[in-house]
Each structure stands twice: as structure tokens, then as C-alpha cells.
N, CA, C and O atoms as a CHARMM CRD file, in Angstrom:
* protein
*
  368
    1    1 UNK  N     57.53700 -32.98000  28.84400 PROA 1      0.00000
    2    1 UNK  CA    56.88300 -31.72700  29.09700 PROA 1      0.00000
    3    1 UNK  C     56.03400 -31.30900  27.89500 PROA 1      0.00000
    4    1 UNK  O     54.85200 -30.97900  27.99900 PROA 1      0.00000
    5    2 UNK  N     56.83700 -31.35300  26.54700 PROA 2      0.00000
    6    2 UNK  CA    56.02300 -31.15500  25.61200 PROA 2      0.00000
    7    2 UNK  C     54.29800 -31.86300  25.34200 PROA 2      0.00000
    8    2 UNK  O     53.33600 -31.27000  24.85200 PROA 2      0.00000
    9    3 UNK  N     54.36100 -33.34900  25.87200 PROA 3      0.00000
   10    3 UNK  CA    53.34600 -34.30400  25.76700 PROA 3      0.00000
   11    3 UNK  C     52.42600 -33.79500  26.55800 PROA 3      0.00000
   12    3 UNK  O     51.27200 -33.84200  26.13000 PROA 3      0.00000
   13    4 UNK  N     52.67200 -33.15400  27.95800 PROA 4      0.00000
   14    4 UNK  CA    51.88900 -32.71300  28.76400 PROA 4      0.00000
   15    4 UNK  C     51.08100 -31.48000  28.28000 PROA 4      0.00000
   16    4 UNK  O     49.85600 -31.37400  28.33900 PROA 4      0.00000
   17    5 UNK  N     51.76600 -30.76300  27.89900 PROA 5      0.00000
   18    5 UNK  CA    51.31400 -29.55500  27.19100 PROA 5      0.00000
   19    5 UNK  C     50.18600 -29.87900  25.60700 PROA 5      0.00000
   20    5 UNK  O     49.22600 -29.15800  25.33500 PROA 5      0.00000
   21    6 UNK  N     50.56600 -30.94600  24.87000 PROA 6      0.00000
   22    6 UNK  CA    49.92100 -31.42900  23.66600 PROA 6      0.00000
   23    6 UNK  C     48.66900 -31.98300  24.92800 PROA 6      0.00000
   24    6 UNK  O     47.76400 -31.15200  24.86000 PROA 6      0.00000
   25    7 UNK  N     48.43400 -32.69700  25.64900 PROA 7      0.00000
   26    7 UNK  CA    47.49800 -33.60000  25.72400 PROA 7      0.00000
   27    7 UNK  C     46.66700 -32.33000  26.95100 PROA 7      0.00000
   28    7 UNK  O     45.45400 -32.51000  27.05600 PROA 7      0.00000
   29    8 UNK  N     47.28300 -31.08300  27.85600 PROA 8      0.00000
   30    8 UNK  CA    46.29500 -29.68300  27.85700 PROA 8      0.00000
   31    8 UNK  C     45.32500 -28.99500  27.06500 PROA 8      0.00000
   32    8 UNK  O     44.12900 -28.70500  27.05000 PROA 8      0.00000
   33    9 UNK  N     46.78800 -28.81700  26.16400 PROA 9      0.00000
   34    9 UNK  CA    45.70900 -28.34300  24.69200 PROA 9      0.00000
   35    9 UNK  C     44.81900 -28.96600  23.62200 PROA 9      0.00000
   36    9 UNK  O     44.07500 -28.34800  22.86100 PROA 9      0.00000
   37   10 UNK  N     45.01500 -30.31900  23.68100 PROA 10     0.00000
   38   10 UNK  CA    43.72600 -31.10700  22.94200 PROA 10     0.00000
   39   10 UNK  C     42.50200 -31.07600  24.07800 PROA 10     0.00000
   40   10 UNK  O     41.32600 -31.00200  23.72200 PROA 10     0.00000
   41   11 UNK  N     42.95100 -31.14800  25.66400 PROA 11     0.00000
   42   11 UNK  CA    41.55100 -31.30700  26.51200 PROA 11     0.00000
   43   11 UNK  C     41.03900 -30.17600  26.13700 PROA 11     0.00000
   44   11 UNK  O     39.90500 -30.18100  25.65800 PROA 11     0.00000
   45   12 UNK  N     41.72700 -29.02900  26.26600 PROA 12     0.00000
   46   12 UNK  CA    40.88500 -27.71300  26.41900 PROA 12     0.00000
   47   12 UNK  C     39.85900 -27.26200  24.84100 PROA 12     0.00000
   48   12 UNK  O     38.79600 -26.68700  24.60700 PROA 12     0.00000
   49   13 UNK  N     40.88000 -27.88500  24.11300 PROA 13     0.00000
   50   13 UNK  CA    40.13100 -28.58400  22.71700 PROA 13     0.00000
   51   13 UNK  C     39.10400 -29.07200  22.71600 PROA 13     0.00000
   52   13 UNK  O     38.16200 -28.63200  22.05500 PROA 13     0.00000
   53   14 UNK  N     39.05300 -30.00300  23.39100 PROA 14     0.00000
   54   14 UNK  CA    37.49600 -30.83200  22.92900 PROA 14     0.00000
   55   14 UNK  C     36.70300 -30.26200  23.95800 PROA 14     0.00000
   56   14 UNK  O     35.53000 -30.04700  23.64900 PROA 14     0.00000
   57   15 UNK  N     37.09300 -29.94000  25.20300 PROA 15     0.00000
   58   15 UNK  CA    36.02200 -29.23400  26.30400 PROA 15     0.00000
   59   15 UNK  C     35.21500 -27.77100  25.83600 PROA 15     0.00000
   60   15 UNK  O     34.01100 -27.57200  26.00000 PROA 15     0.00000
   61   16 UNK  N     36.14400 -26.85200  25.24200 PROA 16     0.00000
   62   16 UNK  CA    35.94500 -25.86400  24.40300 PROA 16     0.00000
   63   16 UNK  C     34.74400 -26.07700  22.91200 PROA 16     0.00000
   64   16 UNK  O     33.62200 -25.61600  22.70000 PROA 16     0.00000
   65   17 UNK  N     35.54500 -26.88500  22.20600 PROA 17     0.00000
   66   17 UNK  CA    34.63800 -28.25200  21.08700 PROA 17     0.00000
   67   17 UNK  C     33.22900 -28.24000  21.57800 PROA 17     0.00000
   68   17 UNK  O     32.32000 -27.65800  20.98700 PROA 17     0.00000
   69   18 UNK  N     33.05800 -29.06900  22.95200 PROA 18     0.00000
   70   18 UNK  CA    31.64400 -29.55200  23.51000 PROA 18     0.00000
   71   18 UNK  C     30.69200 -28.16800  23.78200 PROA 18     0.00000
   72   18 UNK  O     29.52400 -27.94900  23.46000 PROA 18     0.00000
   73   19 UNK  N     31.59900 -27.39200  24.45100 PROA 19     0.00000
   74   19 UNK  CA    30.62100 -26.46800  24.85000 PROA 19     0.00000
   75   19 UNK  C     30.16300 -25.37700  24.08000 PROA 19     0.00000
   76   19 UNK  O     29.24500 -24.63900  24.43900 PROA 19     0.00000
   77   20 UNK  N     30.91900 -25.24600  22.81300 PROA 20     0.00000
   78   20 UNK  CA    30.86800 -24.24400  21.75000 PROA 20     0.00000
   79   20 UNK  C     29.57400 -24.79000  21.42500 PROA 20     0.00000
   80   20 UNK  O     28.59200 -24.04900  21.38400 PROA 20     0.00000
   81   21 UNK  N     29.43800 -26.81200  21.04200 PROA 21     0.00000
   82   21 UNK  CA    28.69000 -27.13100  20.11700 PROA 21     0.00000
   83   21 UNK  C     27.52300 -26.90000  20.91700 PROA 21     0.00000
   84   21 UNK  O     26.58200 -26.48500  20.24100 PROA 21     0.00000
   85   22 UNK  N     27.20100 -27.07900  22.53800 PROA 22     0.00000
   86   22 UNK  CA    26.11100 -27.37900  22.99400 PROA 22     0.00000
   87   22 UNK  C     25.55000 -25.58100  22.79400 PROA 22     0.00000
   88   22 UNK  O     24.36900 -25.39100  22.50200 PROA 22     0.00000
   89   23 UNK  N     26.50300 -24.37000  22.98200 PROA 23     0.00000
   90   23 UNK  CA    25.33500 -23.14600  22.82400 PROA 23     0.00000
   91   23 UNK  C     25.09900 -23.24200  21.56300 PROA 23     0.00000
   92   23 UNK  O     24.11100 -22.51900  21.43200 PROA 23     0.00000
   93   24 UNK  N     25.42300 -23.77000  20.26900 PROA 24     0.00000
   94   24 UNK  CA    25.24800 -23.50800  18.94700 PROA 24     0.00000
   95   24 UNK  C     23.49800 -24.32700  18.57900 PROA 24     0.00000
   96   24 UNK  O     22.60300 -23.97700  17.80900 PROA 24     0.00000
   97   25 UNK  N     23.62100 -25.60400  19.61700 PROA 25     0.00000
   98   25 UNK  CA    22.59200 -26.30800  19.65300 PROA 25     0.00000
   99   25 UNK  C     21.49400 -25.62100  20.35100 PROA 25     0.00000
  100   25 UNK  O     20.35300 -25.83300  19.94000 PROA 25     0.00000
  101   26 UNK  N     21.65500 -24.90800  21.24700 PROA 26     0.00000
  102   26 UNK  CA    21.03600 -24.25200  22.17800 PROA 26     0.00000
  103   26 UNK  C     20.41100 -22.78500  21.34600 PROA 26     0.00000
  104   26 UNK  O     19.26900 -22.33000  21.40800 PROA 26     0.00000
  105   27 UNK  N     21.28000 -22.40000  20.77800 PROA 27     0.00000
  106   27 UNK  CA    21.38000 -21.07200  19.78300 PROA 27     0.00000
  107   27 UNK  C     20.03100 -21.32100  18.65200 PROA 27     0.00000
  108   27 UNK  O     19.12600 -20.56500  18.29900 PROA 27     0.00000
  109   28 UNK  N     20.41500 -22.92800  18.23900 PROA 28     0.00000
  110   28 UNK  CA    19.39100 -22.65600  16.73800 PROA 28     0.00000
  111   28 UNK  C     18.17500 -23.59300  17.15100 PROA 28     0.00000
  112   28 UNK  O     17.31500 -23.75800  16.28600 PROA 28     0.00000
  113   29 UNK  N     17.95800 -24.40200  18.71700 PROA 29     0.00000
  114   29 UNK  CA    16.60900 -24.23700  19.28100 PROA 29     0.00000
  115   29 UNK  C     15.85300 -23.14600  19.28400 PROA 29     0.00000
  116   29 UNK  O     14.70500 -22.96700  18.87800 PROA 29     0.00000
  117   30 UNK  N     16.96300 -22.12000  20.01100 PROA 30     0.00000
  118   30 UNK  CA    16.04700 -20.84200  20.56800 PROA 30     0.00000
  119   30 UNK  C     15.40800 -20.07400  19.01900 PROA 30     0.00000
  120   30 UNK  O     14.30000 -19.55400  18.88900 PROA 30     0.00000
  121   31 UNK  N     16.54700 -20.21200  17.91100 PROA 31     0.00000
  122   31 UNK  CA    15.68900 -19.71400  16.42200 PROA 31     0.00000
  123   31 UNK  C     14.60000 -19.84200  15.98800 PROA 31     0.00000
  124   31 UNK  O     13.81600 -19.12700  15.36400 PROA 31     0.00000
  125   32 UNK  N     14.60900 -21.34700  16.57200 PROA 32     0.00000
  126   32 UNK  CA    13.64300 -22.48900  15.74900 PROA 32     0.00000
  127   32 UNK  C     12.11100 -21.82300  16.39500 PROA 32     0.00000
  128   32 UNK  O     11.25300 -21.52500  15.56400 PROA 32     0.00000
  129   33 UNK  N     11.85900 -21.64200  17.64700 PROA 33     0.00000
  130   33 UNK  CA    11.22200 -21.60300  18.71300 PROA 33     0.00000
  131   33 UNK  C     10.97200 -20.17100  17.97400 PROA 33     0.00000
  132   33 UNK  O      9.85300 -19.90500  17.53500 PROA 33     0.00000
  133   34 UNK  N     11.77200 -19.50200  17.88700 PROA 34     0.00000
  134   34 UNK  CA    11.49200 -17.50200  17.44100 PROA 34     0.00000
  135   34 UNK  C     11.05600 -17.86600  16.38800 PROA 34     0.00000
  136   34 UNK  O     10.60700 -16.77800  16.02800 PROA 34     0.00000
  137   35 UNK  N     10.81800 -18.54000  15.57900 PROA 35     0.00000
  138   35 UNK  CA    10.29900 -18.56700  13.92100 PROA 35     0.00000
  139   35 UNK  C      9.17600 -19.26900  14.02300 PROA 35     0.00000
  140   35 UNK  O      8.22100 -18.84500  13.37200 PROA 35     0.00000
  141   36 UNK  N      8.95500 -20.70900  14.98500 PROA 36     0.00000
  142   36 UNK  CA     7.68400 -20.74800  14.99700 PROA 36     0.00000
  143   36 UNK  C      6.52400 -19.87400  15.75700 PROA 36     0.00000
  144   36 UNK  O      5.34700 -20.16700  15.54600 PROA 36     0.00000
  145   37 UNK  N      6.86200 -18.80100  16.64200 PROA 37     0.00000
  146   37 UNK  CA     5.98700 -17.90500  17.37400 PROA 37     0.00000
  147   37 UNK  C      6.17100 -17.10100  16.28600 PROA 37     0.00000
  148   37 UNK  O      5.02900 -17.10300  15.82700 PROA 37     0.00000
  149   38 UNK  N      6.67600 -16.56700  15.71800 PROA 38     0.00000
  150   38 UNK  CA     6.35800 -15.40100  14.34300 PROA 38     0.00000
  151   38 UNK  C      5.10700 -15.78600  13.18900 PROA 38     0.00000
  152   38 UNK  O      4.02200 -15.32700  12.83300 PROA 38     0.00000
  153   39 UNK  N      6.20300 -17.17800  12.79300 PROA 39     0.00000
  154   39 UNK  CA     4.96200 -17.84000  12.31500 PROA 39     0.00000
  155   39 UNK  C      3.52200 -17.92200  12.21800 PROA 39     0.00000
  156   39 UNK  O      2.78200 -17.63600  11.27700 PROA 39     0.00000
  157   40 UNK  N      3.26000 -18.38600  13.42000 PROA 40     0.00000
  158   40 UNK  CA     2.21400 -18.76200  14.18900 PROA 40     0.00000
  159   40 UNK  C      1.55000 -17.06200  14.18400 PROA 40     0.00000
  160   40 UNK  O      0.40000 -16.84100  13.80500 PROA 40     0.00000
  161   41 UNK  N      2.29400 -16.18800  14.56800 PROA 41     0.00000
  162   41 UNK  CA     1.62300 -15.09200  15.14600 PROA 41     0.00000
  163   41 UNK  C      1.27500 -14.48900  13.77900 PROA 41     0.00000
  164   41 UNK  O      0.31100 -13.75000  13.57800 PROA 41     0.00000
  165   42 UNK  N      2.44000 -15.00900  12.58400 PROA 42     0.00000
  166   42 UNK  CA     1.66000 -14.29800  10.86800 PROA 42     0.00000
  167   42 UNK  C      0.14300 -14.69400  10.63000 PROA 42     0.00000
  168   42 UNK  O     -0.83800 -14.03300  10.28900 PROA 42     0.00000
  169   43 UNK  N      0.40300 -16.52200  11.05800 PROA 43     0.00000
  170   43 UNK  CA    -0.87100 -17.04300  10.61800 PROA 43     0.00000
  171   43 UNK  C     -2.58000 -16.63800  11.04300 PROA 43     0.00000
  172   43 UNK  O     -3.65500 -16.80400  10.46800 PROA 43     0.00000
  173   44 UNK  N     -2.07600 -15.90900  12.62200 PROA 44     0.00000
  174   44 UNK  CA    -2.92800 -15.68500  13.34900 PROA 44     0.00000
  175   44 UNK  C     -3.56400 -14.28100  12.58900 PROA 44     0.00000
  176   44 UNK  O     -4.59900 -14.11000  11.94500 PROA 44     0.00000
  177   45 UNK  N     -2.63800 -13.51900  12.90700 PROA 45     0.00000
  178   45 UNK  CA    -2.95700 -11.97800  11.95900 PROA 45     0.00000
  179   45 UNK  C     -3.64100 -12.04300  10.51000 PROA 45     0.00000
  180   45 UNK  O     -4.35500 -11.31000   9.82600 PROA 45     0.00000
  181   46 UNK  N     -2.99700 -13.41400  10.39400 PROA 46     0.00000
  182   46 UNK  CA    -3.70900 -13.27200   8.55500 PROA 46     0.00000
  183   46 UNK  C     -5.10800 -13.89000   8.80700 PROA 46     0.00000
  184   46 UNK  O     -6.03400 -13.54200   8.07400 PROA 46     0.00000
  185   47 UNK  N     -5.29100 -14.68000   9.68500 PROA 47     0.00000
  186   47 UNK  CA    -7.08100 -15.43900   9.31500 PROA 47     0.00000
  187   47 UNK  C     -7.66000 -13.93600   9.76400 PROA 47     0.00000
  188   47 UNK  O     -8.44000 -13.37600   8.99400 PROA 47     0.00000
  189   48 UNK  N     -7.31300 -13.35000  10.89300 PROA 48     0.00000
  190   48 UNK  CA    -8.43100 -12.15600  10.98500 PROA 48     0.00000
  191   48 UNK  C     -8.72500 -11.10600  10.26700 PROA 48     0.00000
  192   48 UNK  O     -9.79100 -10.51600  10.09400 PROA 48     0.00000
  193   49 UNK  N     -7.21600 -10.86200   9.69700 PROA 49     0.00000
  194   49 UNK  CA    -7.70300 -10.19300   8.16500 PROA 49     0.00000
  195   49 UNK  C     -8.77000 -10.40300   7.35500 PROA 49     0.00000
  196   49 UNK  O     -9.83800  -9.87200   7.04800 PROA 49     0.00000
  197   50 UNK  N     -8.07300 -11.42200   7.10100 PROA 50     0.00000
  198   50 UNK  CA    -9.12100 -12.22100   5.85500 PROA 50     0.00000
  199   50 UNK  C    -10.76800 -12.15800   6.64200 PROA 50     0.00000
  200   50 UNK  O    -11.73700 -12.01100   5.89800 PROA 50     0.00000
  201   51 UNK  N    -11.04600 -12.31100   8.59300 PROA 51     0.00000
  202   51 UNK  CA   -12.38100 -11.89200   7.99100 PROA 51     0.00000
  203   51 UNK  C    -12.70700 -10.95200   8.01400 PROA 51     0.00000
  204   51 UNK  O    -13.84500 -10.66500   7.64500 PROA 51     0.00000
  205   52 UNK  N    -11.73800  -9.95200   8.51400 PROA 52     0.00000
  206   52 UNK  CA   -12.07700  -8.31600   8.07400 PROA 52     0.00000
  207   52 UNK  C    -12.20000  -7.83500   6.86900 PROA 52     0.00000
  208   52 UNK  O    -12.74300  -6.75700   6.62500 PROA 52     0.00000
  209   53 UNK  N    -11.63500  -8.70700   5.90300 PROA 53     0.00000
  210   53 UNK  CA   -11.75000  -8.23800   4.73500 PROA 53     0.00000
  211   53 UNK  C    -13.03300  -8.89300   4.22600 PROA 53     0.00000
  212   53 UNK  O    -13.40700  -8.39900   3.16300 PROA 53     0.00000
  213   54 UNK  N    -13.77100  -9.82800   4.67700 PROA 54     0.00000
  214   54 UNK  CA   -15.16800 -10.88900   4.25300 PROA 54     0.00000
  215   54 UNK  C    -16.25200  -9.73300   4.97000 PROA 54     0.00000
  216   54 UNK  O    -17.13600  -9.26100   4.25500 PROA 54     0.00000
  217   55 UNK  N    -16.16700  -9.42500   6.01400 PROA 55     0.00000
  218   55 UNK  CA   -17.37300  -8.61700   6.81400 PROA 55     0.00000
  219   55 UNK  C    -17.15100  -7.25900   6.13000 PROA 55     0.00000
  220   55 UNK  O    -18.26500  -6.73600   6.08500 PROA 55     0.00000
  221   56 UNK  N    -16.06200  -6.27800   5.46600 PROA 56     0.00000
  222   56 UNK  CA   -16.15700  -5.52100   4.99200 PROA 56     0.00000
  223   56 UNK  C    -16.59000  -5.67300   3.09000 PROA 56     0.00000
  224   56 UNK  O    -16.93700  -4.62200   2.55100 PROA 56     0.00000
  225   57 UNK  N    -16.55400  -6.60900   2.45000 PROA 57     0.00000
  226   57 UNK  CA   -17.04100  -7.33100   1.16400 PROA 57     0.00000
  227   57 UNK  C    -18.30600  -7.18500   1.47300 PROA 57     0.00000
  228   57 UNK  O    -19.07800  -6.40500   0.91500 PROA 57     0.00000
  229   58 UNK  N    -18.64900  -8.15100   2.64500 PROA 58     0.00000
  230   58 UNK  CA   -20.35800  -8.12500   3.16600 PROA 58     0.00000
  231   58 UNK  C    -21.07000  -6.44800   3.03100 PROA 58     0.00000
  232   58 UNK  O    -21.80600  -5.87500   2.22800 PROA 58     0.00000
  233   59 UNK  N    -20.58200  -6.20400   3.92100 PROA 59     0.00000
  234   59 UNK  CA   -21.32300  -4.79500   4.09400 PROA 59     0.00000
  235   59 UNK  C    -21.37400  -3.45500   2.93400 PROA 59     0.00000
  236   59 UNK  O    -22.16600  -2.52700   2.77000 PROA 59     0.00000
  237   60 UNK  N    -20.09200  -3.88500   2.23900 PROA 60     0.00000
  238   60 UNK  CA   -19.90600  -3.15000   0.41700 PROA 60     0.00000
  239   60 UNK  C    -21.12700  -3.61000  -0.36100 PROA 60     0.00000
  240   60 UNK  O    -21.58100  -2.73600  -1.10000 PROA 60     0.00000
  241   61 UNK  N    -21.72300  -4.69500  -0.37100 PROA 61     0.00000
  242   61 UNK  CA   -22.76500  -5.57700  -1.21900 PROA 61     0.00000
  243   61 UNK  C    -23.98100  -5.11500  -0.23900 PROA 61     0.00000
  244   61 UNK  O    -25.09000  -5.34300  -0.72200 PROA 61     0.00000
  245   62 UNK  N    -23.97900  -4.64900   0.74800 PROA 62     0.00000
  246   62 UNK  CA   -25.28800  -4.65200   1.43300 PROA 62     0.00000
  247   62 UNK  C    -25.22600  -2.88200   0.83000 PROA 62     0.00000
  248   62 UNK  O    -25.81700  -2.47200  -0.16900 PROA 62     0.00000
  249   63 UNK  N    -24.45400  -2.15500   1.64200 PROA 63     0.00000
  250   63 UNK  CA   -24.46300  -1.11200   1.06400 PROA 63     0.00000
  251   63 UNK  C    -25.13300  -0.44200  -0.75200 PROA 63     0.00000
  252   63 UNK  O    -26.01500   0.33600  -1.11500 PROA 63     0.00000
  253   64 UNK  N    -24.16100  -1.24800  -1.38700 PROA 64     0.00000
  254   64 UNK  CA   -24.60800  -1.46900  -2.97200 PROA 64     0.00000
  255   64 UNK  C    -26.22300  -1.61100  -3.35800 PROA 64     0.00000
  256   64 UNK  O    -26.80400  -1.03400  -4.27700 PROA 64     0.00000
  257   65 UNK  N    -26.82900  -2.63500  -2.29800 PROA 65     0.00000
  258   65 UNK  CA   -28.00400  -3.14100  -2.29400 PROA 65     0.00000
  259   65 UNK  C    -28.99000  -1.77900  -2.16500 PROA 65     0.00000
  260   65 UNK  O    -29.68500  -1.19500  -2.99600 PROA 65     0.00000
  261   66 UNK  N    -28.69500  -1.52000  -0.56400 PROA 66     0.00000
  262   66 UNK  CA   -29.54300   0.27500  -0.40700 PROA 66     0.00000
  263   66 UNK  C    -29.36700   1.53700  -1.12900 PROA 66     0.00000
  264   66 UNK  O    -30.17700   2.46200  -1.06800 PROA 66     0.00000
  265   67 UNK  N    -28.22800   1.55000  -1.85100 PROA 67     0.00000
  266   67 UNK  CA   -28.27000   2.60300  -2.78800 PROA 67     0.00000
  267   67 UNK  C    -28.76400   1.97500  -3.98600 PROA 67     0.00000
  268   67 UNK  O    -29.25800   2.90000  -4.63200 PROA 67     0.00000
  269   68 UNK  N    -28.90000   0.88600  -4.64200 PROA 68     0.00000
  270   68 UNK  CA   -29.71000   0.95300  -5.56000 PROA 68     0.00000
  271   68 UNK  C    -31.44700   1.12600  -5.68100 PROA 68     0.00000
  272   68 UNK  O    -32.19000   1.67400  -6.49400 PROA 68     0.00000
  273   69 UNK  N    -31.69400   0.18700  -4.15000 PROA 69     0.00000
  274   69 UNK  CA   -32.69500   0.82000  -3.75400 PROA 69     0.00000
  275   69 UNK  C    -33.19900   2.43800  -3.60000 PROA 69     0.00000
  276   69 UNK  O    -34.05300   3.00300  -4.28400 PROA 69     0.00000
  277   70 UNK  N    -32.50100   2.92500  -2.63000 PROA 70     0.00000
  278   70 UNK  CA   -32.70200   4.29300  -2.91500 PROA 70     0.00000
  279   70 UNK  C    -32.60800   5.08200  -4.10600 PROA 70     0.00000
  280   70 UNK  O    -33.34700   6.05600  -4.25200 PROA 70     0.00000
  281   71 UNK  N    -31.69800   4.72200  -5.04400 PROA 71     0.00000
  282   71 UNK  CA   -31.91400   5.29100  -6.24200 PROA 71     0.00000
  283   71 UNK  C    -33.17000   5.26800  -7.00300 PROA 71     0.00000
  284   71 UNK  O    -33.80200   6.24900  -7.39700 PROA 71     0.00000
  285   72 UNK  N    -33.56400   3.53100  -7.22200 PROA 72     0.00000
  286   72 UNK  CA   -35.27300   3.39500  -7.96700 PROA 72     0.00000
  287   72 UNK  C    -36.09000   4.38600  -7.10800 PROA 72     0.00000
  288   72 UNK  O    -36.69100   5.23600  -7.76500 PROA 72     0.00000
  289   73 UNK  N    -36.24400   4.44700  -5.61000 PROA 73     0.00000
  290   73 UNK  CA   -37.27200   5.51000  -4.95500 PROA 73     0.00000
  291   73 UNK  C    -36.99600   6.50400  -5.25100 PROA 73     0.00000
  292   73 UNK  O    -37.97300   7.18400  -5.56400 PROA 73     0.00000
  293   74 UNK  N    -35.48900   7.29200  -5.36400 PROA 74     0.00000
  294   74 UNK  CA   -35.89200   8.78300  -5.87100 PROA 74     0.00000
  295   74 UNK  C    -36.42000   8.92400  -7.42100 PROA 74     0.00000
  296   74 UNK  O    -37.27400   9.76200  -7.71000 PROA 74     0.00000
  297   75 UNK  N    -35.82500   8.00800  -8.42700 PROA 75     0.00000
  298   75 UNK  CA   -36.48200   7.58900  -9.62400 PROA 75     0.00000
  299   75 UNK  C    -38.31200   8.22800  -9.16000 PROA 75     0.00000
  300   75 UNK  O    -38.82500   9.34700  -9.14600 PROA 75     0.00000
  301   76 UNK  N    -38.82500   6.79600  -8.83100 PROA 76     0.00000
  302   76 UNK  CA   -40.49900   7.01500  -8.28700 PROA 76     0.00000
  303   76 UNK  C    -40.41800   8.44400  -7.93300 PROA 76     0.00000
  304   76 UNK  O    -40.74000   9.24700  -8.80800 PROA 76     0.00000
  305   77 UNK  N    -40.05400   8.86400  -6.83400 PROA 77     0.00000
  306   77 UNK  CA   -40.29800   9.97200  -6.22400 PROA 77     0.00000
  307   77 UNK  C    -40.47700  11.45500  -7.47700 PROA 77     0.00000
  308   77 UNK  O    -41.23000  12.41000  -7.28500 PROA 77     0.00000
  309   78 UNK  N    -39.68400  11.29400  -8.55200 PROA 78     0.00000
  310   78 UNK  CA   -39.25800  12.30600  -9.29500 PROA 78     0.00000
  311   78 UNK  C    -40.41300  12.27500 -10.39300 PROA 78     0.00000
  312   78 UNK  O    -40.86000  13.36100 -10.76300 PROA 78     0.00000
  313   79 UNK  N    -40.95300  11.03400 -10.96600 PROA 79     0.00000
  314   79 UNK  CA   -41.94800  10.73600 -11.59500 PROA 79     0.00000
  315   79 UNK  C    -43.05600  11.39900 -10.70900 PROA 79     0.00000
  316   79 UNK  O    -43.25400  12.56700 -11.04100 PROA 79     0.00000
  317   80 UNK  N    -43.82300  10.96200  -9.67800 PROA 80     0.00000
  318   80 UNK  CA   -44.47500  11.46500  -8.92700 PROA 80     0.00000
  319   80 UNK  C    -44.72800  12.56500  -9.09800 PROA 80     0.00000
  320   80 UNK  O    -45.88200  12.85200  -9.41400 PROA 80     0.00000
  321   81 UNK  N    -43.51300  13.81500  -8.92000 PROA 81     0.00000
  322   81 UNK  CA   -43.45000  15.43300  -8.45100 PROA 81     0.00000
  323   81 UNK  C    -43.53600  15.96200 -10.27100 PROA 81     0.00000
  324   81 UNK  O    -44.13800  16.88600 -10.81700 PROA 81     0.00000
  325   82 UNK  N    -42.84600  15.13700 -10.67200 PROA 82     0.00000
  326   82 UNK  CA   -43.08900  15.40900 -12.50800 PROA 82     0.00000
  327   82 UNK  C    -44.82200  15.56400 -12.73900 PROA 82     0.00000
  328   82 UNK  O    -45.40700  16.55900 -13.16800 PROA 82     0.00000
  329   83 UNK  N    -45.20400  14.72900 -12.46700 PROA 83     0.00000
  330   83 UNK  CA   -46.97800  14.06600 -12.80800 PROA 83     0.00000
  331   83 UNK  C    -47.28400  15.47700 -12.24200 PROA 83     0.00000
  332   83 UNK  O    -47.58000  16.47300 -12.90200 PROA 83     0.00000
  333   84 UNK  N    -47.11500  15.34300 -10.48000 PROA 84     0.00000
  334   84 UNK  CA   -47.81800  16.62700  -9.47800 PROA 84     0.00000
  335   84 UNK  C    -47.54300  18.18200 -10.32400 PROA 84     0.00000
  336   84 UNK  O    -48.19500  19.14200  -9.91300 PROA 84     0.00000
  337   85 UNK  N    -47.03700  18.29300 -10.93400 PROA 85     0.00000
  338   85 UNK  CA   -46.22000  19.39100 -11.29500 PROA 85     0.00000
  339   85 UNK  C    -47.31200  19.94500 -12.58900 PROA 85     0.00000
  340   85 UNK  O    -48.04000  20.88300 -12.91400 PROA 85     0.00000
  341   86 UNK  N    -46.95100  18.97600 -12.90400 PROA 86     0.00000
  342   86 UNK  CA   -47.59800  19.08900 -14.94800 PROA 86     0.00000
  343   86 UNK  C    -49.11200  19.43200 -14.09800 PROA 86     0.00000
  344   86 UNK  O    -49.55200  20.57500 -14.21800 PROA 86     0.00000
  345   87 UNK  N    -49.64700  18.73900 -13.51100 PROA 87     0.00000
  346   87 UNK  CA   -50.83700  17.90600 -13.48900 PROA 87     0.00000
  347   87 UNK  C    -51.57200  19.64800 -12.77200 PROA 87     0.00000
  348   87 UNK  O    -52.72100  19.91900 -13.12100 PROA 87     0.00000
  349   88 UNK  N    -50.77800  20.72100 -11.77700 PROA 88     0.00000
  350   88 UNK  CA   -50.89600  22.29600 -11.52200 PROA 88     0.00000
  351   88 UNK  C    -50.95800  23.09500 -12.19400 PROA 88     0.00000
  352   88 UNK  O    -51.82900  23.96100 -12.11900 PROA 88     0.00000
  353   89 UNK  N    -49.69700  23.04600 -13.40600 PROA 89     0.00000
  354   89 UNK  CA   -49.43000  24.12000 -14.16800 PROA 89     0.00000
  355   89 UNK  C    -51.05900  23.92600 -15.17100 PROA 89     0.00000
  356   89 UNK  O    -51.91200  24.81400 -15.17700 PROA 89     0.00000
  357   90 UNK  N    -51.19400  22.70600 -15.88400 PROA 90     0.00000
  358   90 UNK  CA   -52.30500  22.39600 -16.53400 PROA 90     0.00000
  359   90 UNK  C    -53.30400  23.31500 -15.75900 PROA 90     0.00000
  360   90 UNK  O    -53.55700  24.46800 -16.11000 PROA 90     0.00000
  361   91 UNK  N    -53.84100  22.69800 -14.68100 PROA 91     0.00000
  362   91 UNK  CA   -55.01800  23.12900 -13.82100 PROA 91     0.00000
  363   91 UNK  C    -54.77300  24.44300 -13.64200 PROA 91     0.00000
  364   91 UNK  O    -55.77800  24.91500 -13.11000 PROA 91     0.00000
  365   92 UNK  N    -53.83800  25.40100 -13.83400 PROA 92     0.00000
  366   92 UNK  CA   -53.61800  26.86900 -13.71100 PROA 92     0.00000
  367   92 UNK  C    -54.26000  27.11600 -14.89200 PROA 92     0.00000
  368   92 UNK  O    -54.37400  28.27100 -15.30300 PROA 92     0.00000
């Protein structure tokens, strides 16, 4: 009786054993699978950054460009109204 009972509890042993191991296998697929879609989804998020951050660089340097421009024209412009100015009071 005892033998019967030892050779229950080793089946339920290794049947228990198998099926523990197969969700554990099953368990750190499904991880594997969640870490490469995270992954994947970091990598994705980061290239579009990066060209949001290139098209906003772009447009800082273009920007930069028209205000220096505009600055030399009000420069001109101020010379101009300087000259126009002098050039009245004189003629008064």
C-alpha cells in the first residue's frame, strides 16, 4: 500500500513538474514577446524624435537667418531716417 501511494505521489510529481515547467516556458515567451514590442515601440518613438528635434534645429537656423536679416534692414532703415532727419532740420 505504501508503494502505491510512493509511486501516486512521484506521478503527480512529475505531471505537476511538466506542467509547472511548460507555463514557466510559456510565461517567459510571453515576456520575451512584451519586451520586444516595448522595445521596438522605444525605437520607433525615438527615430521620430530625433526628426522632430532635426526639423525644429532647421527652422531655429532659418529663423536666426531672418532676424539677422531683419536686424541689418532696420540698421539701413535707421541710417536712412538719421540722413532724412539731419538733412530737414539743416534745410529749416
Amino acid at each position: 500500500m505504501e508503494n502505491i501511494y510512493s509511486v501516486i505521489i512521484t506521478a503527480l510529481t512529475v505531471l505537476t513538474g511538466t506542467g509547472a515547467w511548460r507555463y514557466y516556458e510559456k510565461r517567459a515567451a510571453k515576456k520575451d514577446e512584451d519586451d520586444k514590442f516595448i522595445r521596438q515601440d522605444c525605437q520607433s518613438r525615438i527615430t521620430k524624435l530625433e526628426i522632430l528635434l532635426q526639423k525644429s534645429s532647421d527652422e531655429k537656423d532659418e529663423m536666426r537667418a531672418t532676424i539677422l536679416e531683419l536686424t541689418k534692414q532696420v540698421a539701413q532703415l535707421q541710417t536712412q531716417v538719421k540722413f532724412l532727419t539731419d538733412g530737414k532740420i539743416k534745410g529749416l
